[in-house]
N, CA, C and O of each residue as an XYZ file, in Angstrom:
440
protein
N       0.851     -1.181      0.000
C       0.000      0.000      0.000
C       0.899      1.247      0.000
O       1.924      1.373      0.669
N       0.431      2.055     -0.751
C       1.261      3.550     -0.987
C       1.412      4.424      0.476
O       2.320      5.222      0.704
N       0.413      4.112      1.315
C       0.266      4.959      2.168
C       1.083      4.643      3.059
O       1.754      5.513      3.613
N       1.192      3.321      3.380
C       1.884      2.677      4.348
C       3.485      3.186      3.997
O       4.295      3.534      4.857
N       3.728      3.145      2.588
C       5.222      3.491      2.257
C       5.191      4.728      2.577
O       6.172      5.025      3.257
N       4.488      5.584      2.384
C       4.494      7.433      2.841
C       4.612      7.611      3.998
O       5.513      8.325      4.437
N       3.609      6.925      4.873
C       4.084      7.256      6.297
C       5.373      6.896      6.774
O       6.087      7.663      7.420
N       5.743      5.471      6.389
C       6.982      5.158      6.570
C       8.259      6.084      6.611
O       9.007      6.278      7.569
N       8.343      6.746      5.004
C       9.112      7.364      4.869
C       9.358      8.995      5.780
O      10.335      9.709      6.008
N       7.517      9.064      6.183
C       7.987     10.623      7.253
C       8.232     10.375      8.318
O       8.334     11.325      9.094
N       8.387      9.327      8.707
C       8.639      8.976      9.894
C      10.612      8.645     10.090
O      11.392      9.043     10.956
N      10.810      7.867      8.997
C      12.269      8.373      8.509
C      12.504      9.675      8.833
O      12.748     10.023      9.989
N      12.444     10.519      7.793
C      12.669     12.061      7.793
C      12.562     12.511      9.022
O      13.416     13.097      9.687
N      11.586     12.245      9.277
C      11.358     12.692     11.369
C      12.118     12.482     11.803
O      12.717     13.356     12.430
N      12.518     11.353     11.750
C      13.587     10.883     13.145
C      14.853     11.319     12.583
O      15.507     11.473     13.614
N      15.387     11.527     11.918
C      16.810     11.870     11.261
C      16.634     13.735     11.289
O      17.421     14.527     11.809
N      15.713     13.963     10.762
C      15.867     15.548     11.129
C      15.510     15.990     12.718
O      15.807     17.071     13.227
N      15.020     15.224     13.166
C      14.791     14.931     14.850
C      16.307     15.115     15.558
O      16.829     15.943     16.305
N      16.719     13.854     14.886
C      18.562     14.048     15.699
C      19.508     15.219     15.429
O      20.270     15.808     16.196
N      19.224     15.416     13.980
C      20.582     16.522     13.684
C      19.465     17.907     14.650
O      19.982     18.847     15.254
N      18.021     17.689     14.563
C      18.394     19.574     15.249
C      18.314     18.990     17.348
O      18.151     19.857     18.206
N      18.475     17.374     17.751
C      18.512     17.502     19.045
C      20.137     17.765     19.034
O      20.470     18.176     20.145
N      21.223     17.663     18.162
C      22.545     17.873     18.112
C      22.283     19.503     18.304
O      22.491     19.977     19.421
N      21.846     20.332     17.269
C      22.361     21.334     17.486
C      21.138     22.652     18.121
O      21.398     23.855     18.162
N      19.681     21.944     18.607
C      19.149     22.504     19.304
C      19.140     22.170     21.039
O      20.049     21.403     21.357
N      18.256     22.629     22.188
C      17.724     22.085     23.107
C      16.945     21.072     22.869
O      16.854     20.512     21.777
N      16.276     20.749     23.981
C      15.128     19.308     23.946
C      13.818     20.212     23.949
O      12.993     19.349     23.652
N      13.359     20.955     24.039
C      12.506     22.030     24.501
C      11.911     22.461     22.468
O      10.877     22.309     21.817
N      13.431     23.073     22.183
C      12.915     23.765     20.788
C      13.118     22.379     19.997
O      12.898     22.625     18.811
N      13.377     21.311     20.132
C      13.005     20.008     19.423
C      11.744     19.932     20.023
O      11.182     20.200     18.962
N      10.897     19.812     20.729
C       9.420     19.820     20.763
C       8.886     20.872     20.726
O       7.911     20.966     21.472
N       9.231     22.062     19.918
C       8.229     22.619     19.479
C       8.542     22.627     17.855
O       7.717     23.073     17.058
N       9.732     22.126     17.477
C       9.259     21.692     15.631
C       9.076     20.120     15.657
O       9.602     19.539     14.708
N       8.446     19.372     16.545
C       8.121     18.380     16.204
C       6.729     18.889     16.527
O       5.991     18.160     15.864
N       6.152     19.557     17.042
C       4.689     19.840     17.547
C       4.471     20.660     16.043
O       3.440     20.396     15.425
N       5.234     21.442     15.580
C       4.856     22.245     14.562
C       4.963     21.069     12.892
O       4.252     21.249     11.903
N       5.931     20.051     13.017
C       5.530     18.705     12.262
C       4.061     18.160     12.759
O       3.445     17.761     11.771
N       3.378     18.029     13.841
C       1.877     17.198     13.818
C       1.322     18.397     13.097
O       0.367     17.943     12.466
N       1.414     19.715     12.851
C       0.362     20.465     12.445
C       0.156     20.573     10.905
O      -0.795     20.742     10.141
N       1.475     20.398     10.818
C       1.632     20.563      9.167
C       1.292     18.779      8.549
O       0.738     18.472      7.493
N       1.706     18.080      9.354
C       0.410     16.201      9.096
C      -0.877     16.302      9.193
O      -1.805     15.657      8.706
N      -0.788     17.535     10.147
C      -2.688     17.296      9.740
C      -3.285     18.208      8.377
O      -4.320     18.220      7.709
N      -1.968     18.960      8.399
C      -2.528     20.143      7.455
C      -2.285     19.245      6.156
O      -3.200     19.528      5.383
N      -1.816     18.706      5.832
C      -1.298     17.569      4.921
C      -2.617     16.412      4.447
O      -3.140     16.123      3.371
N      -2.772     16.043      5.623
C      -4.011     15.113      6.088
C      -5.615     15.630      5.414
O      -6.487     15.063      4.756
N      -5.461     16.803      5.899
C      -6.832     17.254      5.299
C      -6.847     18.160      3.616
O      -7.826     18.550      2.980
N      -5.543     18.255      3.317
C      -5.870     19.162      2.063
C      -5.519     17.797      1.228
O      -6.099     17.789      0.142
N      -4.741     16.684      1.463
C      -4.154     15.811      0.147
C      -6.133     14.916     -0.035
O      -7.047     14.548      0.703
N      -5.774     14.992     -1.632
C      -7.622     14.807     -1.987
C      -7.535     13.241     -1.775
O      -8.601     12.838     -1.309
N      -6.626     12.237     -1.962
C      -6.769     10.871     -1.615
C      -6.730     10.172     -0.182
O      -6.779      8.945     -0.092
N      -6.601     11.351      1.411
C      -7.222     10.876      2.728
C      -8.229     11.699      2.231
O      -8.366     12.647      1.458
N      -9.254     10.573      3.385
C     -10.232     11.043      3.323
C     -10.304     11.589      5.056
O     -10.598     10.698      5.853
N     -10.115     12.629      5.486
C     -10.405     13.156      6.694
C     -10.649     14.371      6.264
O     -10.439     14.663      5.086
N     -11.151     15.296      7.193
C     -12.210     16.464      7.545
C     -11.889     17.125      8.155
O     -11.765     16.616      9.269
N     -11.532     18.474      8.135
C     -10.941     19.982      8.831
C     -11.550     19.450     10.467
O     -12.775     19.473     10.585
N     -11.096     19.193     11.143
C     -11.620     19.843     12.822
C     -10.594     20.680     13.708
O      -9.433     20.540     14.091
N     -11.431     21.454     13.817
C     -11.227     23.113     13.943
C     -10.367     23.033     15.627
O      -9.403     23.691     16.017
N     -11.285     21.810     16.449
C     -10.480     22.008     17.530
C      -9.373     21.158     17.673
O      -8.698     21.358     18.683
N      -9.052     20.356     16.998
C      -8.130     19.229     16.659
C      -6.752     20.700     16.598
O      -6.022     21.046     17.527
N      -6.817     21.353     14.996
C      -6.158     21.698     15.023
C      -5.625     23.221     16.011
O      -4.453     23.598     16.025
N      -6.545     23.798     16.631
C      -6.145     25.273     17.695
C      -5.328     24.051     18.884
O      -4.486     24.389     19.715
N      -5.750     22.874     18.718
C      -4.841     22.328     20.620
C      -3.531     22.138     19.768
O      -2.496     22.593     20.255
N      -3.492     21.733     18.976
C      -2.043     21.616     18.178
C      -1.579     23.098     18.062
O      -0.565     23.218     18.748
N      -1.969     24.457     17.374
C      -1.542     25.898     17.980
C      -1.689     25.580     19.069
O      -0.622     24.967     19.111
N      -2.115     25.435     20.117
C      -2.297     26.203     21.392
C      -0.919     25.408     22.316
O      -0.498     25.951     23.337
N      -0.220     23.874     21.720
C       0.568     23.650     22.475
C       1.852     24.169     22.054
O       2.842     24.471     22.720
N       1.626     24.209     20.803
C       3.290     25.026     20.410
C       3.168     26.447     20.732
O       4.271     26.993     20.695
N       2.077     27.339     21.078
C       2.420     28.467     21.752
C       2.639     28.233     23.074
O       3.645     28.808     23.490
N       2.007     27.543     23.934
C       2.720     27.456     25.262
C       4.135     26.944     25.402
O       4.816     27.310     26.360
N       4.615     26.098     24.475
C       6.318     25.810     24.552
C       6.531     26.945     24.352
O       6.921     27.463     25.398
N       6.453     28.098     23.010
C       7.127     28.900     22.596
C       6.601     29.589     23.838
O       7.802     29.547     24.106
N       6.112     30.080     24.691
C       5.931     31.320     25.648
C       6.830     30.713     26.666
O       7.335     31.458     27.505
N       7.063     29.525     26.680
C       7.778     28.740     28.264
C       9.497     29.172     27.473
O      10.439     29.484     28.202
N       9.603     29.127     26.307
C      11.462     29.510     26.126
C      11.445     30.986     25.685
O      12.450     31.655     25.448
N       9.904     31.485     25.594
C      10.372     33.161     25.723
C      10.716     33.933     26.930
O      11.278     35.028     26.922
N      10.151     32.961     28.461
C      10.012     33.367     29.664
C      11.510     33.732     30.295
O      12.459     32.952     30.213
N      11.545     34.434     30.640
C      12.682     35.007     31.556
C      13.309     34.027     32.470
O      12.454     33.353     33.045
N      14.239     33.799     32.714
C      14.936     32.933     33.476
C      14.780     33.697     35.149
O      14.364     34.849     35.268
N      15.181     32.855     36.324
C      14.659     32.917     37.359
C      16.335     33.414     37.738
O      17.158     32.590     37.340
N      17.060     34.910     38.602
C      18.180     34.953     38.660
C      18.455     33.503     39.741
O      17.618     32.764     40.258
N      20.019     33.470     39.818
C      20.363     32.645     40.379
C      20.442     33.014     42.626
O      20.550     32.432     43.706
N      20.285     34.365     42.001
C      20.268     35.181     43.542
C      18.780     34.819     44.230
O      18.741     34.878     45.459
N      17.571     34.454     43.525
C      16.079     34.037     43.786
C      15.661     33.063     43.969
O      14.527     32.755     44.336
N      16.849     32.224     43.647
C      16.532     30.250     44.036
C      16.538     29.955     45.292
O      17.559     30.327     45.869
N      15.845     29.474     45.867
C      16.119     29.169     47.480
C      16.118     27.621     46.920
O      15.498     27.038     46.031
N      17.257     27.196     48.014
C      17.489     26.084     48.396
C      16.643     25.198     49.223
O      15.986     25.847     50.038
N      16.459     23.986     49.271
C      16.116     23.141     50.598
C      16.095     23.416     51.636
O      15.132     23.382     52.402
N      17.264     23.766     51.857
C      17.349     23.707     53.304
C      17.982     25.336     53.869
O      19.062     25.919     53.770
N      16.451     25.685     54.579
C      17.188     26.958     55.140
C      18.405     27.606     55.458
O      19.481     27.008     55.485
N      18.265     28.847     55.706
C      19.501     29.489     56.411
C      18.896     29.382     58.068
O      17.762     29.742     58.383
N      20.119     28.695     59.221
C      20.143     28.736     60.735
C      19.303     29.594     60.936
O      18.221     29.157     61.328
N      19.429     31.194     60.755
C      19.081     32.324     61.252
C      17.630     32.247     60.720
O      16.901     32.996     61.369
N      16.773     31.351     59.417
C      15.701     31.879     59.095
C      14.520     30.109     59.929
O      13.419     29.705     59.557
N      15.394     29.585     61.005
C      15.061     28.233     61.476
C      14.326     28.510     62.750
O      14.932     29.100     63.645
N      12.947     28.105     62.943
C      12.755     28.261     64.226
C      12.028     26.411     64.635
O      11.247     25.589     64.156
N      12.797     26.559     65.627
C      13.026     25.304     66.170
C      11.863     25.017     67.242
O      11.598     25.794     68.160
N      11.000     23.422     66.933
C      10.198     23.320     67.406
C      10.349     21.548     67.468
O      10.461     20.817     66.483
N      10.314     21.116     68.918
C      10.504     19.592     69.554
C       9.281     18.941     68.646
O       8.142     19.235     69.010
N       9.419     18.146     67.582
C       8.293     17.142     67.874
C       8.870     15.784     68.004
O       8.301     14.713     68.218
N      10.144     16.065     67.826
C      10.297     14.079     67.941
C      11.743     14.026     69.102
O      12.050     14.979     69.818
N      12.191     13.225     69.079
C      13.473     13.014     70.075
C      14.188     13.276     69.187
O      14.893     14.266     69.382
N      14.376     12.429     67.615
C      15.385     13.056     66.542
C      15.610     13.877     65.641
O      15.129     13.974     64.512
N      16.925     14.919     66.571
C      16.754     15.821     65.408
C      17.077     15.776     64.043
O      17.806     14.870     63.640
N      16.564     16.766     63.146
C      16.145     16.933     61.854
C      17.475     18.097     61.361
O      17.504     19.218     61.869
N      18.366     17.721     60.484
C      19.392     18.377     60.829
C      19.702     18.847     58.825
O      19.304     17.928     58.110
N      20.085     19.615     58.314
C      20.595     19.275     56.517
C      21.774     19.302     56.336
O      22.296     19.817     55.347
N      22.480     18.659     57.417
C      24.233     18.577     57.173
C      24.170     17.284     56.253
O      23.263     16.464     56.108
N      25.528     17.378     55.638
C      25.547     16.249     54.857
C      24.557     16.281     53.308
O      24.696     15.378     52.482
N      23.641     17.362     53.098
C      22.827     17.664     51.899
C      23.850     18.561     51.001
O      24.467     19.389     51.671
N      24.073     18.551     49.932
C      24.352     19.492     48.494
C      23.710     21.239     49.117
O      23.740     22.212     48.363
C-alpha cells in the first residue's frame, strides 16, 4: 500500500531531522518543531484529496495552542540565580520546634 510506504518514509525524515536539530538545538525547541511537524500532518491530512479526513477546527487550535505554550515557556525570563532558594534553610531563618526526640538536621545535603 502507498500509504503505508508514505508514512513510513515521514517517519524516517522525522527521526533523522529529529537528531541533527537535538545535536544542534535544546530538547525544549526540538518539541516545538516536532509539535509544529503534527500540524503541518494534519494540514497535509486534510488538504491531500486521496485521505479522506475532515478539517476539525479544535483538533487543530490544541495543536496551535501547544506550540504556543512551549514557545511562551522559552520566551520566559529565566529565574536569577540570587532568587533560588534552596532546601534547606539558612540557621538564622530556622525556628526550632521539639516534635520528635530526633533531630532533623541538613548537614551532609548538596
Amino acid at each position: 500500500d502507498s500509504m503505508t510506504w508514505l508514512v513510513t518514509a515521514s517517519f524516517v525524515v522525522k527521526t533523522v531531522s529529529t537528531m541533527y536539530l537535538l545535536q544542534a538545538l535544546d530538547s525544549v525547541q526540538k518539541n516545538v518543531g516536532e509539535a509544529l511537524a503534527v500540524i503541518v500532518i494534519y494540514a497535509a491530512q486534510v488538504l491531500l484529496p486521496n485521505v479522506d479526513k475532515a478539517f476539525d477546527l479544535s483538533v487543530f487550535l490544541l495543536a496551535v495552542m501547544v506550540v504556543g505554550a512551549v514557545k511562551t515557556y522559552l520566551l520566559a525570563p529565566g529565574v536569577p540565580k540570587e532568587k533560588i532558594q534552596t532546601a534547606c534553610p539558612r540557621p538564622s531563618d530556622v525556628k526550632v520546634v521539639a516534635l520528635s526526640l530526633r533531630p532533623i538536621t541538613c548537614e551532609g545535603l548538596p
